[in-house]
N, C-alpha and C positions, 0 to 999 in steps of 0.2 A: 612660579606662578600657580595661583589657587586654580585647580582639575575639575571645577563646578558648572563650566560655561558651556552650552552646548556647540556653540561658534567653535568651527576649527577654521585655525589663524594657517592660510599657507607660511611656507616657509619661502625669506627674503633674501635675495644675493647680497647681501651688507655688510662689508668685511667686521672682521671681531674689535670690538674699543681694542686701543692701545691700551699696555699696561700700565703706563705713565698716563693719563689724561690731563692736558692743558685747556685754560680757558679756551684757546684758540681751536685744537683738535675736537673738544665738546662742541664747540659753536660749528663746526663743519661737519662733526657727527649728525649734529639737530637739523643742520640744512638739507645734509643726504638722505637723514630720514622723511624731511617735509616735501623734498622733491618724488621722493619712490611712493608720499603716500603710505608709509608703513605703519602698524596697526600697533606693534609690539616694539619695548624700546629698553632691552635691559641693562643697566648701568652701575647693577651691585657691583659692589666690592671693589671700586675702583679709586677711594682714597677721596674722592669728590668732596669739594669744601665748600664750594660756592655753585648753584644752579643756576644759570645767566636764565635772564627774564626770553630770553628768545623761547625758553621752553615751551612757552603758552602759544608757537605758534603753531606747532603740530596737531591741529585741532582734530589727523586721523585717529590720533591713536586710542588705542581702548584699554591695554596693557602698558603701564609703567614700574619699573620694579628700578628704584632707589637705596633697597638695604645693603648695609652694611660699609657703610660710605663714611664721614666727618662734616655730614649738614648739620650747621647750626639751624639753620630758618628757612623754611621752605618760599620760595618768590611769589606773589601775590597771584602771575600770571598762572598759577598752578589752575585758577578756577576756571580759566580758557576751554580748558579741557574739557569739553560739554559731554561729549561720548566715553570718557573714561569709563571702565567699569572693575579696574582692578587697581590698586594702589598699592605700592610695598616702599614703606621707609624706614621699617625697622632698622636697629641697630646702627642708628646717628648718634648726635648729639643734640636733639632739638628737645626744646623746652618748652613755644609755642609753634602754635599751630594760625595760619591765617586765617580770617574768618572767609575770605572765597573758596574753602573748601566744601562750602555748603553749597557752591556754583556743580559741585561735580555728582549733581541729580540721579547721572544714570549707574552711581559707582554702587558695586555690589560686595565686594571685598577693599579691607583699609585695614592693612597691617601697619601698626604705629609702635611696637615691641621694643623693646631695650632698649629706650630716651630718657630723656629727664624730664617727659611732661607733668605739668604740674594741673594744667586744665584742659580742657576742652573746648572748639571753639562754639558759639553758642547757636552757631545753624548747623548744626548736626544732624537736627532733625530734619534739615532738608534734603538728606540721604532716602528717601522716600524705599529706593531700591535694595540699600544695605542689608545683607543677609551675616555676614562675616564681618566683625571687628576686633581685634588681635594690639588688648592694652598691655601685656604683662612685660613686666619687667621694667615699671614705671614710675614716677612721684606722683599720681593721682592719689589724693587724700580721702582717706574714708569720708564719705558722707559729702563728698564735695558736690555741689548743686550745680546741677545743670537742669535747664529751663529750657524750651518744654527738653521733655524726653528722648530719648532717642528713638528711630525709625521700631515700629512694633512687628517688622516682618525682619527682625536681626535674628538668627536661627545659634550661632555660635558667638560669643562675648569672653576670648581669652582676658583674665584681668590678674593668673598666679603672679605672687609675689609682687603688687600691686598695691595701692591704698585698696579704693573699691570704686566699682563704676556703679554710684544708686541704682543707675536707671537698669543696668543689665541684670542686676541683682533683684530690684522687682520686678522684671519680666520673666523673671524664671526662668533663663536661657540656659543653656548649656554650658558651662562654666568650668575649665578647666585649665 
């Protein structure tokens, strides 16, 4: 998780994911977490293929970290997540992106690295808070349009070995 936030997240009695993760073990993960109210909900690296829609109920959390998993498509309920403020989906297999990701206002970091995205969705711009966006390693096509622009307070815009992100590229962001 991105070291940016001034928020320290206590630490939560929540036993560790299985190695194996089932629809059914996930769905009792998402409950334990909705009951404790937990802020933070990490679930890299655990082979995950399908994100059951109950995700959007955890309307605590602020921290979600998804990389390095086997999502194809992220669930619609993703945009639930009013208070989110960090998002990590890197290294899936997603291609799109929902457009209720433009629901998640208060997000400040959105790693989307090593997918097959080919666009963007087109409220992006209503990342108003976005400081960190983390494209590389993606099918985003030079010069591909995105309407309006993206949030103009993005500080860091990874996009190496990438098409190119217009918008970070004329904002002169920090690009690496």
């Amino acid at each position: 998780m991105p070291d940016f936030f001034e928020d320290e997240i206590p630490e939560l009695p929540i036993p560790a994911a299985p190695r194996i993760l089932t629809r059914e073990n996930l769905l009792e993960m998402i409950a334990e977490h909705k009951t404790l109210r937990a802020m933070a909900l990490d679930l890299s690296a655990n082979g995950i293929e399908e994100l059951p829609s109950e995700i959007g109920g955890l309307g605590e959390l602020i921290h979600l970290n998804l990389s390095g998993n086997a999502l194809a498509e992220v669930p619609l309920e993703i945009g639930q997540l009013k208070g989110l403020r960090s998002l990590s989906l890197g290294s899936n297999r997603l291609k799109t992106l929902p457009v209720e990701l433009g629901n998640l206002t208060e997000l400040r970091y959105l790693d989307l690295s090593y997918n097959d995205i080919v666009s963007l969705p087109p409220d992006l711009h209503r990342l108003k808070h976005l400081t960190q966006l983390r494209l590389e390693n993606n099918q985003v096509a030079v010069g591909t349009p995105v309407d309006p622009a993206p949030p103009a307070r993005i500080r860091t815009c990874r996009i190496a070995a990438c098409g190119s992100y217009r918008g970070c590229l004329a904002s002169k962001r920090k690009l690496g």
